[in-house]
C-alpha positions in Angstrom: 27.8 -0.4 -9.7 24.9 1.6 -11.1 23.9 -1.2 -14.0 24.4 -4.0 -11.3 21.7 -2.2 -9.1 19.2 -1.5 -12.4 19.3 -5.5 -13.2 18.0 -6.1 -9.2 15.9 -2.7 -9.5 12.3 -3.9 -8.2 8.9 -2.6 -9.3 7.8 -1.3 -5.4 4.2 -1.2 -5.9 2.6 -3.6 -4.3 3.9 -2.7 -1.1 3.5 1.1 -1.8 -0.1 1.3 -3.7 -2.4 0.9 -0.9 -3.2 3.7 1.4 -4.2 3.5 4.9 -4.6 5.9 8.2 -3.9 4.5 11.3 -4.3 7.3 14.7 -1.6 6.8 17.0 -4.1 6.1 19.6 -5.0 2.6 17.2 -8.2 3.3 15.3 -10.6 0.2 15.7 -11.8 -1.2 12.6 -15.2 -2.2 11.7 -17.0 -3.7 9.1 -16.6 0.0 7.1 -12.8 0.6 7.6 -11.4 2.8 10.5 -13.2 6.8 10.5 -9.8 8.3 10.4 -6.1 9.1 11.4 -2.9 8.5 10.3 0.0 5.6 10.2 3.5 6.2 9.9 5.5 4.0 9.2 9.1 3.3 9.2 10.5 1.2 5.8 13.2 -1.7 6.4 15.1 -3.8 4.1 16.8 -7.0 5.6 16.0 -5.1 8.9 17.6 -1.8 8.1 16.1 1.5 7.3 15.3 2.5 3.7 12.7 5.3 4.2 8.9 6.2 5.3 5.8 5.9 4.0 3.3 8.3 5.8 -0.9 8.1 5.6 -3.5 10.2 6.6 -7.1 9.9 6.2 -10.0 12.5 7.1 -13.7 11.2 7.0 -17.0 13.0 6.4 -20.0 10.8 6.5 -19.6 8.6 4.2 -16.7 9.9 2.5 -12.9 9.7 3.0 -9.8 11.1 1.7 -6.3 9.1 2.2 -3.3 10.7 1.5 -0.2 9.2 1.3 3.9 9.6 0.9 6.4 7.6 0.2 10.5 8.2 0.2 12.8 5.6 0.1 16.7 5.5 -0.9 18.6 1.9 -0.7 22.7 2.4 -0.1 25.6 0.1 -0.7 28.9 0.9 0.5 27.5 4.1 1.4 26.4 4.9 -2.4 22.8 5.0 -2.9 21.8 2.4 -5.8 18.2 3.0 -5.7 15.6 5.8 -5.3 11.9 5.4 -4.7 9.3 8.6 -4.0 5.7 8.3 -4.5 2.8 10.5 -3.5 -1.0 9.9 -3.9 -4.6 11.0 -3.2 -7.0 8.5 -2.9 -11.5 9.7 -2.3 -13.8 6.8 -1.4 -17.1 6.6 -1.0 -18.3 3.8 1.4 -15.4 1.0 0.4 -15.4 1.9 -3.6 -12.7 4.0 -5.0 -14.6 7.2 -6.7 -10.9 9.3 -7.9 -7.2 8.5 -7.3 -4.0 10.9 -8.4 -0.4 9.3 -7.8 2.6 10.6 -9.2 5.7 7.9 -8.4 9.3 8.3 -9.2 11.2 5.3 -9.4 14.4 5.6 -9.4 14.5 7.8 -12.4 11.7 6.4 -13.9 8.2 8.7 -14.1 4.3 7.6 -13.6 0.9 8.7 -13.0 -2.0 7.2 -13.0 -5.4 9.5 -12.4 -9.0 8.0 -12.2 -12.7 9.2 -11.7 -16.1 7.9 -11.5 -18.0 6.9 -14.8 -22.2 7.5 -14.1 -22.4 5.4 -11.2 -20.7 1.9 -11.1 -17.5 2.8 -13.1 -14.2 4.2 -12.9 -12.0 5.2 -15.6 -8.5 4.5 -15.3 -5.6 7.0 -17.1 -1.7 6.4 -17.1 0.1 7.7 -19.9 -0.3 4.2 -22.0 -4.1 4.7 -22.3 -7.4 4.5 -21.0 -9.7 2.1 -19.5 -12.7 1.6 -17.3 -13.5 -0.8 -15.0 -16.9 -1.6 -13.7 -18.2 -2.3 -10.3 -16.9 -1.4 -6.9 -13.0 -0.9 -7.4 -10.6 -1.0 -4.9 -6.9 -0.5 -4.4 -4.4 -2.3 -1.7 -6.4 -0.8 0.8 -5.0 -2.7 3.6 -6.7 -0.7 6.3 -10.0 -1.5 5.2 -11.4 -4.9 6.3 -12.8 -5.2 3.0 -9.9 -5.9 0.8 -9.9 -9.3 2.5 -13.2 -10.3 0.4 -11.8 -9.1 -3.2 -10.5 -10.9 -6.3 -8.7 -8.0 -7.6 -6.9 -5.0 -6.7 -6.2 -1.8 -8.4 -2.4 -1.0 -8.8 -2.2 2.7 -7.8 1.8 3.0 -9.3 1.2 1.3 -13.0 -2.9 1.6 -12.8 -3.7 -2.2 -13.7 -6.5 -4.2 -12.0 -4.0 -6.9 -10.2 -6.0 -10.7 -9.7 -5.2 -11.2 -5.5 -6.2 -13.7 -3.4 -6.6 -13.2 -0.1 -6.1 -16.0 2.7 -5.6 -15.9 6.7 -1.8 -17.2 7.5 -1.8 -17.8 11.2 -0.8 -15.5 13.8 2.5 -14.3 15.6 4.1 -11.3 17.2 5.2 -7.9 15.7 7.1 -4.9 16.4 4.9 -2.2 17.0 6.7 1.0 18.3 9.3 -0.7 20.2 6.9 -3.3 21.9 6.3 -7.0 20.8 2.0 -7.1 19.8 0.0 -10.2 19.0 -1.1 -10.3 15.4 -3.2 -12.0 12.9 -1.1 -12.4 9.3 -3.6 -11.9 6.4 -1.7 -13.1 2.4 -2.4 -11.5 -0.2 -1.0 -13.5 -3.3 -0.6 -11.6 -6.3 1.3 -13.1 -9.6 4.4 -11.0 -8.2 5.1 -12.1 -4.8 2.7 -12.6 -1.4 2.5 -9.8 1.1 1.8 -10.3 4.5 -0.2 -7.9 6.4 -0.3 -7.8 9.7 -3.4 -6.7 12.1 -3.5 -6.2 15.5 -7.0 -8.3 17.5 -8.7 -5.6 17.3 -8.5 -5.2 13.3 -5.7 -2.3 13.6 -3.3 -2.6 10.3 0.2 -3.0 12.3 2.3 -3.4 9.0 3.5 -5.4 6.4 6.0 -7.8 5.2 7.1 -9.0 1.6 10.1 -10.6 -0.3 11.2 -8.5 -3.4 13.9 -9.4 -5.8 17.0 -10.8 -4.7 15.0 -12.9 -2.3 15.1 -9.2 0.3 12.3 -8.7 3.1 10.5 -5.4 2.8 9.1 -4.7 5.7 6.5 -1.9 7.5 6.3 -1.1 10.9 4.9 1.6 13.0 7.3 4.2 14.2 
């Protein structure tokens, strides 16, 4: 049972590397991202509950500071087949990344990935396979900031590759949001993986997320 679940094991990032704070009294979102709060969110798989992911972000002035965790444990037959934990620490300044720090586990299998500004338009990117740095105004799959929706490319806070994305408006429809049915706008974000849908309330709120992973499986976010 535990090699059958390795060969469908799937790489969780992209629905796990971008941080976000949503207050439970719904931040508004402006042109600059939401000033600060927290989401939490509950994690499904074909509808049933995996784990959380948890964000908080803190702003001063131009600055924030999103911090995120993530636990998740998938079960067959009542055995657990798969493990996911992640934690990370993302500082912005305006809507670039300046420093990141994530440490993932998953499902037995170590990373980390640390960056830092280089003079002023730079950041250099660490995992254990190397170096590199990237110029310009970097950002990871920062759904909560409005901004993402304009980019090219994302960072990939788990492995620390710059992902190519492109990012489209995909209609509208209804999602679960603390036990109520809310209108929402579906943002895709397609990625050489798989799309993910993001989903944000008319006012700009980030609601939560949807995604197929391997085995043709909907991973799904919503607010708890």
């Amino acid at each position: 049972m535990r090699t059958a679940a390795k060969k469908k094991k799937h790489s969780w990032v992209l629905m796990l590397a971008a941080w976000a704070a949503l207050s439970s009294g719904a931040a508004t979102a402006s042109a600059a991202g939401p000033a600060g709060g927290e989401w939490d969110f509950r994690v499904l798989l074909d509808d049933s509950p995996i784990g959380e992911h948890r964000f908080a972000l803190a702003t001063t002035g131009n600055e924030r500071k999103l911090v995120s965790e993530a636990r998740f444990a998938v079960k067959l037959l009542g055995v657990t087949v798969y493990r996911y934990q992640h934690t990370a620490t993302e500082m912005w300044h305006g809507d670039c990344l300046r420093r990141l720090t994530s440490k993932t586990d998953d499902d037995g299998t170590p990373e980390k990935v640390s960056a830092e500004p280089v003079g002023d338009n730079a950041l250099a990117v660490v995992t254990p396979k190397g170096r590199q740095s990237v110029d310009g105004c970097v950002m990871s799959f920062a759904y909560w900031n409005p901004a993402i929706r304009t980019q090219d490319k994302l960072l990939n806070a788990q492995s620390g590759k710059i992902e190519p994305v492109q990012i489209s408006k995909a209609g509208s429809g209804m999602v679960d949001v603390r036990g109520q049915q809310v209108a929402a706008t579906r943002w895709r974000i397609a990625t050489d993986a798989q799309p993910i849908d993001v989903w944000y309330s008319q006012q700009g709120d980030w609601l939560g997320l949807d995604s197929t992973v391997s085995g043709n499986r909907k991973l799904s976010y919503r607010l708890k």
